[in-house]
KERO-708428 format. One record per residue: residue in three letters; chain; residue number from 1; x, y, z of N, C-alpha, C in turn. Coordinates in steps of 0.05 Angstrom, whole numbers. Atoms other than C-alpha are relative to their C-alpha. Example, Ala and Ser with C-alpha at 12.3 -4.5 7.8 and 13.67 -1.06 7.14 Angstrom:
BEGIN
{vexba ALA,A,1,{18,-24,0},{246,-90,156},{18,24,0}}
{vexba SER,A,2,{-16,-24,-1},{273,-21,143},{-15,22,14}}
This chain:
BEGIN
{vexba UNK,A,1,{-27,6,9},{2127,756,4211},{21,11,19}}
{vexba UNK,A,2,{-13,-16,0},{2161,810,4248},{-2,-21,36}}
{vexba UNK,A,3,{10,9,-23},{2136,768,4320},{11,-26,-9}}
{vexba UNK,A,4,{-21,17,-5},{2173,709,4293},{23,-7,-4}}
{vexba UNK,A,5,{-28,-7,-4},{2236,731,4276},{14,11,18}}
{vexba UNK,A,6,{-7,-7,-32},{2236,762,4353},{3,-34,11}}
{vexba UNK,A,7,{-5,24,-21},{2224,696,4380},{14,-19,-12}}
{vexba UNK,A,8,{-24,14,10},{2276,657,4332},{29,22,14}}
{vexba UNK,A,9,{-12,-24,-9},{2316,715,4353},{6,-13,24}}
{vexba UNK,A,10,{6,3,-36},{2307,698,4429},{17,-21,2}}
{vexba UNK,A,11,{-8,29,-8},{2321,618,4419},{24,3,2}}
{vexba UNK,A,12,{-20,9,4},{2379,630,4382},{23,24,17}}
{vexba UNK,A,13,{-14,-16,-16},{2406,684,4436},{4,-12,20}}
{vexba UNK,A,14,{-3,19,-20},{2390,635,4490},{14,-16,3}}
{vexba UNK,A,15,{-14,34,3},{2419,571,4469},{30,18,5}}
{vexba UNK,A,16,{-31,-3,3},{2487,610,4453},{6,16,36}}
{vexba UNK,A,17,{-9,-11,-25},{2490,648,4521},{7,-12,27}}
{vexba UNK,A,18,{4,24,-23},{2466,590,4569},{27,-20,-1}}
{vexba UNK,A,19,{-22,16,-1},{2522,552,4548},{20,9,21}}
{vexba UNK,A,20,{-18,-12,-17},{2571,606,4574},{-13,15,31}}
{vexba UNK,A,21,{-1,-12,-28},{2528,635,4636},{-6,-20,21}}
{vexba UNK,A,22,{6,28,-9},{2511,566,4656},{23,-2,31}}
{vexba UNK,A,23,{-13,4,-22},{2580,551,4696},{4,25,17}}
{vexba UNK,A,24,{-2,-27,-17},{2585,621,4716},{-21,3,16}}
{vexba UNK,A,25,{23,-3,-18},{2519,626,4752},{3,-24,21}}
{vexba UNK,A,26,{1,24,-24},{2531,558,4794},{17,3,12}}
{vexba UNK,A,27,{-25,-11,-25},{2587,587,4845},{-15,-13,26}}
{vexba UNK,A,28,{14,22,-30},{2572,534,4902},{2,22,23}}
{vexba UNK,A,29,{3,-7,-26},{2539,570,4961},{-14,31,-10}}
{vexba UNK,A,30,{-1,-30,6},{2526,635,4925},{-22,1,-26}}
{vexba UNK,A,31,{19,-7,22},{2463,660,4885},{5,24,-20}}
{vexba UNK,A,32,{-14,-20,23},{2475,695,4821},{-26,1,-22}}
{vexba UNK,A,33,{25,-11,19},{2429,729,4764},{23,17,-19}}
{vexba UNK,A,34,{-6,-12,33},{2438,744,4682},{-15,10,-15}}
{vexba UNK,A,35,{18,0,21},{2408,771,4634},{11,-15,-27}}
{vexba UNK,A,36,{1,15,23},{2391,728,4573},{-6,19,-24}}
{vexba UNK,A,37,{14,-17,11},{2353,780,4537},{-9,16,11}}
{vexba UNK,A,38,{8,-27,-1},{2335,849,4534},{-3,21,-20}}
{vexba UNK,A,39,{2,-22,28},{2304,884,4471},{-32,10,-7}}
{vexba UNK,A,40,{25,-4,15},{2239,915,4453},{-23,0,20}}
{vexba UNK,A,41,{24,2,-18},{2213,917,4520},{0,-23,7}}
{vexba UNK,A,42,{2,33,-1},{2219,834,4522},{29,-2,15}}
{vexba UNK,A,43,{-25,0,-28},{2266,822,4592},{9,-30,2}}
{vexba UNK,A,44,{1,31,-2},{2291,749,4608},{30,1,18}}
{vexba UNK,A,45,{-18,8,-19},{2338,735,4669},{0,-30,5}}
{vexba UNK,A,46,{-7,28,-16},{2368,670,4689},{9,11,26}}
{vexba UNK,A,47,{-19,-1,-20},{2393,659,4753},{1,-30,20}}
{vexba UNK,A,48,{-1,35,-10},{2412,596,4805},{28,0,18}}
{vexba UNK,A,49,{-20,16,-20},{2459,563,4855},{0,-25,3}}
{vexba UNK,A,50,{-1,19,-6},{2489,510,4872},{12,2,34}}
{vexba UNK,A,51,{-12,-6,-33},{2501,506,4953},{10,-33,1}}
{vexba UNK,A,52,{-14,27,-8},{2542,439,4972},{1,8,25}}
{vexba UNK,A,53,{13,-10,-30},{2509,435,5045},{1,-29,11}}
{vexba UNK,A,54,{-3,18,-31},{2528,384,5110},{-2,1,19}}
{vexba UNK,A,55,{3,-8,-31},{2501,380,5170},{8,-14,10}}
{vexba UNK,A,56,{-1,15,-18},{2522,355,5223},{-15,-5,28}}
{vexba UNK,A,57,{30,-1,-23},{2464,345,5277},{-4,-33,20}}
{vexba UNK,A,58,{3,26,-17},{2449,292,5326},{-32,-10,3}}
{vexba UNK,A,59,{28,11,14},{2374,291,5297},{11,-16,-33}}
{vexba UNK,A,60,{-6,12,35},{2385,241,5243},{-8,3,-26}}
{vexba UNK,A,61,{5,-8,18},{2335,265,5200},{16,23,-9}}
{vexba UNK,A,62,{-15,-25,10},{2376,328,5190},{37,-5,-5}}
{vexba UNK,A,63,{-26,8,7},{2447,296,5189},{11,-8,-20}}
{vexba UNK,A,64,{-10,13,17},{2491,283,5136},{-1,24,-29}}
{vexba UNK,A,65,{-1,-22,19},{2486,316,5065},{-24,15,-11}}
{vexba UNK,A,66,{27,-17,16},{2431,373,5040},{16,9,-18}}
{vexba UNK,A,67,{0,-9,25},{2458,392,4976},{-12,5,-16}}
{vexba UNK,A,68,{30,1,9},{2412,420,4932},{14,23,-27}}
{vexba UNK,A,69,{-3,-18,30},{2415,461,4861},{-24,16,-2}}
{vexba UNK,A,70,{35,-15,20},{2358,516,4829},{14,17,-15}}
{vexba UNK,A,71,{3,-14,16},{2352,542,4777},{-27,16,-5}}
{vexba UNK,A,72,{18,-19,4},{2300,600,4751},{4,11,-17}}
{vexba UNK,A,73,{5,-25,25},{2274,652,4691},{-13,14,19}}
{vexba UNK,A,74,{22,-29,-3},{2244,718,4710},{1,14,-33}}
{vexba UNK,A,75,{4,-19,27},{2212,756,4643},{-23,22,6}}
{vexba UNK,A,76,{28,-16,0},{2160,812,4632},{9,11,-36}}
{vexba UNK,A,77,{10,-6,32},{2141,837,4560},{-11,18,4}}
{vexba UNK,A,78,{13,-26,8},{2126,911,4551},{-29,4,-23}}
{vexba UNK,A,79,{32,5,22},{2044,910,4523},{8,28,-24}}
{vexba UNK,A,80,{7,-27,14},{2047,990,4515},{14,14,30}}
{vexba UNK,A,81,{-11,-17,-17},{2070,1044,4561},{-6,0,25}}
{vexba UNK,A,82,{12,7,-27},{2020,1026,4615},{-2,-26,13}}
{vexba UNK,A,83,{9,29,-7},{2012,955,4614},{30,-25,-1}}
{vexba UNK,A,84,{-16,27,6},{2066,895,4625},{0,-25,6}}
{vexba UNK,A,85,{6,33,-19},{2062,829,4639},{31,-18,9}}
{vexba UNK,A,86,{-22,10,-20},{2112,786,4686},{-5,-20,3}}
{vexba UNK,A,87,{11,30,-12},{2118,717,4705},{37,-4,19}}
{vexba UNK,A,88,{-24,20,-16},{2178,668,4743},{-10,-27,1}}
{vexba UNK,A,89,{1,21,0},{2197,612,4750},{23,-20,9}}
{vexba UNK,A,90,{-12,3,-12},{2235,574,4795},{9,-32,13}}
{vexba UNK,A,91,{4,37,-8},{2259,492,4803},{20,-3,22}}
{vexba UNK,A,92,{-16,14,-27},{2295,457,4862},{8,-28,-2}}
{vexba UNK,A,93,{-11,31,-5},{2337,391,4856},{11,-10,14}}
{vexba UNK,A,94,{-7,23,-24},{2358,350,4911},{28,-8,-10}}
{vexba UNK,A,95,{-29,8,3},{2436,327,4908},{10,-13,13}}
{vexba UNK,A,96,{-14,10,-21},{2435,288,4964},{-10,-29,4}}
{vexba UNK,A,97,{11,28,1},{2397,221,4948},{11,-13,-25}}
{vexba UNK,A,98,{-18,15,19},{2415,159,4898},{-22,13,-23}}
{vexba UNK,A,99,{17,-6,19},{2380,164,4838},{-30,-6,-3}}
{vexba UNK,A,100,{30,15,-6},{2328,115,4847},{-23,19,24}}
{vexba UNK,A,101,{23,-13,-19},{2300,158,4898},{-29,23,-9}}
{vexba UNK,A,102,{25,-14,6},{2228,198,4901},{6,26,12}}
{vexba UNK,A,103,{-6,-23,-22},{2216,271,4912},{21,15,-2}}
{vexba UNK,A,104,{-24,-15,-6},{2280,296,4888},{-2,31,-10}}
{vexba UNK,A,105,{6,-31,14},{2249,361,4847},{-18,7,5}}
{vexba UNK,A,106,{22,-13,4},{2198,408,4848},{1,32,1}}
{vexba UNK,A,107,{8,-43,11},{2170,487,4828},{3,4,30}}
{vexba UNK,A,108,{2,-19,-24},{2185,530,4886},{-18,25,-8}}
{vexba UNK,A,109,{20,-23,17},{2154,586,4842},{-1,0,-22}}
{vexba UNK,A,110,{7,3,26},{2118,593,4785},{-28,10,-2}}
{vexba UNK,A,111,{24,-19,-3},{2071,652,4768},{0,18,-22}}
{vexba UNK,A,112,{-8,-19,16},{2051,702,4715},{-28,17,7}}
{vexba UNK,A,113,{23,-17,-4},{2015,762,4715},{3,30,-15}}
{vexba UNK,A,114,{3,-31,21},{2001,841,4686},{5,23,29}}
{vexba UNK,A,115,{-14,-28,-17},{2031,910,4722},{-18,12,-18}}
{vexba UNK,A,116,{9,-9,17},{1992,959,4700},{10,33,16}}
{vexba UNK,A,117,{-4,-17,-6},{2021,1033,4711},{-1,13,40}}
{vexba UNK,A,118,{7,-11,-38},{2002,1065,4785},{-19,-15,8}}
{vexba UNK,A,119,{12,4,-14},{1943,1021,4787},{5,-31,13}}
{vexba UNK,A,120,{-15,13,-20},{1991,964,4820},{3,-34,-27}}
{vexba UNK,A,121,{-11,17,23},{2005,890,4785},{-22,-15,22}}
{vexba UNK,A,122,{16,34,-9},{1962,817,4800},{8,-21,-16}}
{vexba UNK,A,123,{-12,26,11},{1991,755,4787},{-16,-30,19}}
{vexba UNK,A,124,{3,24,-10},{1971,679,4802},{17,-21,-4}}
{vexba UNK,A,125,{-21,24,2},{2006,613,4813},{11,-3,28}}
{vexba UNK,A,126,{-15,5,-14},{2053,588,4861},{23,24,13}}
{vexba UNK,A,127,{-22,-28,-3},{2085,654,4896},{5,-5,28}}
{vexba UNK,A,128,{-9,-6,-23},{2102,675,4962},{-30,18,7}}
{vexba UNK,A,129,{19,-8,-8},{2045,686,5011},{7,37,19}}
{vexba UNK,A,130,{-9,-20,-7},{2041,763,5036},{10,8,28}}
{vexba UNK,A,131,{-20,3,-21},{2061,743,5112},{21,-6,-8}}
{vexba UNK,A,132,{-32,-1,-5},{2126,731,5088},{11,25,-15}}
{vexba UNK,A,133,{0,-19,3},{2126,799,5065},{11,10,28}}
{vexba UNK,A,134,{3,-8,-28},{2131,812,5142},{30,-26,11}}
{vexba UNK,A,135,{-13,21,-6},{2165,749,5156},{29,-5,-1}}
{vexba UNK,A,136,{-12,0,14},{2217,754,5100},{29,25,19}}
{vexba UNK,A,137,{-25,-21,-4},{2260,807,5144},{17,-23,22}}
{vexba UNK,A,138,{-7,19,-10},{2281,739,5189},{14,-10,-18}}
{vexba UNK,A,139,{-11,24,22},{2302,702,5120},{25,17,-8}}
{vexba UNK,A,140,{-17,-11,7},{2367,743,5114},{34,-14,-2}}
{vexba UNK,A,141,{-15,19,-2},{2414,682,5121},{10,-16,-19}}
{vexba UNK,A,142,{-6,18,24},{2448,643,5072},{-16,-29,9}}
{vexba UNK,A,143,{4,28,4},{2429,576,5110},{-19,6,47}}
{vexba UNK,A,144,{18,-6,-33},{2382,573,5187},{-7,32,4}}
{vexba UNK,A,145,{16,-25,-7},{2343,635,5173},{-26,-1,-4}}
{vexba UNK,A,146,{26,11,2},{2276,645,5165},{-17,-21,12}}
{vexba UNK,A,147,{15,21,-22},{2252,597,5226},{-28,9,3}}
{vexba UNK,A,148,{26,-6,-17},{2185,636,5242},{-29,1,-25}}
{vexba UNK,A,149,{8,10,21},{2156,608,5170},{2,-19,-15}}
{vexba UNK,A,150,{3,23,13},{2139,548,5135},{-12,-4,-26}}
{vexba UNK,A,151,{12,2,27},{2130,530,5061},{-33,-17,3}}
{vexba UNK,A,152,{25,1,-7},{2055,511,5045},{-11,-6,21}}
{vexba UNK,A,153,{15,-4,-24},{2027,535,5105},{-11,17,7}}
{vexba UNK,A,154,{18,-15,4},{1979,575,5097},{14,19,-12}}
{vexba UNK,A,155,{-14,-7,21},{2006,639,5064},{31,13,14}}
{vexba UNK,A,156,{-33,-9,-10},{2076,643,5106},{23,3,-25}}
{vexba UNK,A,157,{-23,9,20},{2114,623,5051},{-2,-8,-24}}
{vexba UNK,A,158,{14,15,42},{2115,592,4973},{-31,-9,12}}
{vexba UNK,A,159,{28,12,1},{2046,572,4967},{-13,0,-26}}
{vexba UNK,A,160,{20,15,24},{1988,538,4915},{-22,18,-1}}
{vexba UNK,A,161,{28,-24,12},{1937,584,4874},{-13,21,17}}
{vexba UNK,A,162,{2,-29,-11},{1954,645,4911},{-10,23,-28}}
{vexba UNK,A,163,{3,-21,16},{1920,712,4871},{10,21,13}}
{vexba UNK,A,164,{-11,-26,-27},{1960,773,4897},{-1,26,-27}}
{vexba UNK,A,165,{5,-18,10},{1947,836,4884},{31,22,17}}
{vexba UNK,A,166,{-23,-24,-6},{2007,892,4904},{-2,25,-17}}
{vexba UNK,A,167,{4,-30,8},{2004,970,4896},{30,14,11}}
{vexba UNK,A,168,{-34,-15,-12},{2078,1007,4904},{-13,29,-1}}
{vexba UNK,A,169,{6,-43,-1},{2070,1085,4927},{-27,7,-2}}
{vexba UNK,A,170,{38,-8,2},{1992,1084,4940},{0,9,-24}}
{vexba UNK,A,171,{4,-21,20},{1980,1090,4872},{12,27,-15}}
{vexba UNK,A,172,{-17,-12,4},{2035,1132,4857},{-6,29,14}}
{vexba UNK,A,173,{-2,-15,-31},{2014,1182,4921},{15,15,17}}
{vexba UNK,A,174,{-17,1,-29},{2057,1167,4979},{23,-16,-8}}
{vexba UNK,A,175,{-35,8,1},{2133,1148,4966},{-7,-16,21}}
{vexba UNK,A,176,{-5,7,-14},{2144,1086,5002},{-23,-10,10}}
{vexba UNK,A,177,{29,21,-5},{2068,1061,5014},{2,-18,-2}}
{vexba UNK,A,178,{15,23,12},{2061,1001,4998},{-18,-23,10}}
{vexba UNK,A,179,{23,19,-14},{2003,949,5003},{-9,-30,-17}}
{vexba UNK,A,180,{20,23,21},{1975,875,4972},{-18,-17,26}}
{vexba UNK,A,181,{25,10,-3},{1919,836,4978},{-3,-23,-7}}
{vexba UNK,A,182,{0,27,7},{1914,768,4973},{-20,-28,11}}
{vexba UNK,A,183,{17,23,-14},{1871,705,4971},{12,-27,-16}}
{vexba UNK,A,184,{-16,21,9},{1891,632,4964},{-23,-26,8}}
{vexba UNK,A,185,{26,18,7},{1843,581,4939},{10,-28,11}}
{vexba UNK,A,186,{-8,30,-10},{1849,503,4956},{28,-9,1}}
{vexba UNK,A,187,{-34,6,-4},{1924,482,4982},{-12,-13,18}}
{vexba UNK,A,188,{0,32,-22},{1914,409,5017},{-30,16,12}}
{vexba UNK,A,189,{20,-3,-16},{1859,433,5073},{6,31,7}}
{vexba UNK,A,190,{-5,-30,-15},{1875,513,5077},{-9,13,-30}}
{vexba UNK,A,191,{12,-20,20},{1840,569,5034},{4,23,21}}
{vexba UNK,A,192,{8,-23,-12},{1838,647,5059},{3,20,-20}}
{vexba UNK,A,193,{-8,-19,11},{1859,707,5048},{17,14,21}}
{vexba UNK,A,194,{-19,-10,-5},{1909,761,5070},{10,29,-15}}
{vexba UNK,A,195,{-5,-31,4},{1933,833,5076},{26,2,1}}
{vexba UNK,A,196,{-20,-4,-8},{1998,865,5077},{1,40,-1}}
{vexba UNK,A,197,{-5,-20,8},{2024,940,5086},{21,13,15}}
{vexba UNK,A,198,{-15,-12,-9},{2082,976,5101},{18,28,-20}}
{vexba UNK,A,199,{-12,-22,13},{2132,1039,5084},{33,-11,-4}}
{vexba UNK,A,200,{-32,9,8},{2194,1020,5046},{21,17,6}}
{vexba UNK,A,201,{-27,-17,-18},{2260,1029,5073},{21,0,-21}}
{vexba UNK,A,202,{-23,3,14},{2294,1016,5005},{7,-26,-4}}
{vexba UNK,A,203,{-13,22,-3},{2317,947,5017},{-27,-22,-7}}
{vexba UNK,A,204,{18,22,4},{2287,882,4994},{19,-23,1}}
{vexba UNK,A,205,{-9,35,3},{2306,802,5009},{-18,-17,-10}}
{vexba UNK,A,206,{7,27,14},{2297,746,4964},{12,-21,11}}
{vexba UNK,A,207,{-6,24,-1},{2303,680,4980},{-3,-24,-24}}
């Protein structure tokens, strides 16, 4: 009973908030993040842009208008004191074709998974492969950054039925450790796996 008067709870906190963070979060050119919810351990962020984007290029494929919209949720749900689980979720719409056209949407990310105290979190789905962990310090640009990576391509970038594993602070250790582990099952003709590790400087970029 008490588990569905939380999640009537939720809807009817959602519906009424989205209305108003809706135009506020779409500031053309500029990415922005809300919270929807936050009670009981149960997290829920929106966030999104709208960029109104023209090139002008003398490659035709690239000329003319890229406009594009996304939207996204991030949540995690407190199990118990050691355990939480996390997911995202992340769409992309096209703004620059008629209607009739193909191809105008699709998941950029979309993943859920369990943190579990010091001994690190694992999630599956559609994430970010752990070279762009490495990669990701190039992608610091609002618009022509991130050149030395490519979406599904092997794990540079978003990618299909990645399992990643990540540990912050060796196990809560070494300040600043950090390491994941990752393998990525059938995407078109590419399967592997993949390491990452470095010492945090503090700073992190999203794209």
């Amino acid at each position: 009973m008490n588990m569905m008067i939380s999640y009537q709870e939720l809807v009817r906190t959602f519906l009424k908030v989205l209305s108003l963070l809706v135009p506020a979060l779409l500031v053309a050119g500029a990415a922005n993040a809300a919270e929807i919810y936050n009670k009981d351990g149960n997290k829920l962020d929106l966030y999104g842009k709208v960029d109104g984007l023209h090139y002008f290029s003398s490659d035709n494929g690239n000329d003319g208008d890229q406009s594009y919209v996304r939207l996204g949720f991030k949540g995690e749900t407190q199990v118990n004191d050691q355990l939480t689980g996390y997911g995202q979720w992340e769409y992309n719409v096209q703004a620059n074709n008629t209607e009739g056209s193909s191809d105008q949407a699709w998941t950029r990310v979309g993943f859920a998974g369990i943190r579990v105290a010091d001994a690190g979190s694992f999630d599956y789905g559609r994430n970010y492969g752990v070279v762009y962990d490495v990669t990701s310090w190039t992608d610091v640009l609002p618009e022509f950054g991130g050149d030395t990576y490519g979406s599904d391509n092997f794990m540079q970038s978003r990618a299909n039925g990645v399992a990643t594993y990540r540990n912050t602070d060796f196990f809560g250790l070494v300040d600043g450790l950090n390491f994941a582990l990752q393998y990525q099952g059938k995407n078109g003709s590419v399967s592997g796996e993949g390491a990452t590790a470095n010492r945090s400087s503090g700073s992190e970029t999203e794209r």
